[in-house]
N, C-alpha and C positions, 0 to 999 in steps of 0.2 A: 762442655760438650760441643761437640763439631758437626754440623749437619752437612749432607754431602750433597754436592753441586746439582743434584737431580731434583733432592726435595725442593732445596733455594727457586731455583727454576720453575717447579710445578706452582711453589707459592704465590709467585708473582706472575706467573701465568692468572690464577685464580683471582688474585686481586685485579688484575687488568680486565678481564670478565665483570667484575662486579663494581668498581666504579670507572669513571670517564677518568683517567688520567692523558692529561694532554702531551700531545706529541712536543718532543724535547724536553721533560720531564728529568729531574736531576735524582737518582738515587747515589744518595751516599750508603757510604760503608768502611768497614775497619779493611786492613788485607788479609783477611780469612783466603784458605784456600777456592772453599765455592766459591767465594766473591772476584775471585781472581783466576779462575778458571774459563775456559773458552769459551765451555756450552753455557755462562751463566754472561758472559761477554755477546755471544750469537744472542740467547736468549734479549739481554736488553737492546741490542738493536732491533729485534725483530718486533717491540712493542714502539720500536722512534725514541726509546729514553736513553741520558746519556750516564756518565759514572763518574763518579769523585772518589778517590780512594782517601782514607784518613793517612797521611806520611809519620810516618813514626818520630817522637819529639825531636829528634837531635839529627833529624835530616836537613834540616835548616833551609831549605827552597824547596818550591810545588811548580808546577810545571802547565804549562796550557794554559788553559780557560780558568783554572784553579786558583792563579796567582791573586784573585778578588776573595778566595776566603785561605786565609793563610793556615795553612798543616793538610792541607788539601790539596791528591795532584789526578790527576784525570789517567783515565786507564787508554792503549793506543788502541786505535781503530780496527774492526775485525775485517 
């Protein structure tokens, strides 16, 4: 089932509300659509966290900041 970039957003909207997550906070994730979408892209700037996406196995390189955890590439900047 696929949840749509609004719920993803309200979610962690809510978590951000309810515990201290520190600024530059690393959310991983698969590349789902929300996940990869703008307003979930806005949305994590807007709390100072940054992104790792999971690269798909047979991508063979990650990219950015990512290159310290390997299958992992960072999403670009909003």
């Amino acid at each position: 089932m696929r949840y749509p970039a609004g719920l993803v957003c309200a979610a962690l909207d809510m978590a951000v509300m309810r515990i201290d997550i520190p600024s530059g906070a690393i959310f991983h994730s698969d590349r789902g659509s929300q996940y990869t979408s703008r307003e979930f892209a806005v949305t994590l700037n807007r709390h100072g966290m940054r992104h790792l996406l999971r690269c798909p196995e047979n991508a063979g390189h990650v990219s950015g900041s990512a290159s310290r955890w390997p299958g992992w590439a960072t999403t670009p900047a909003v």
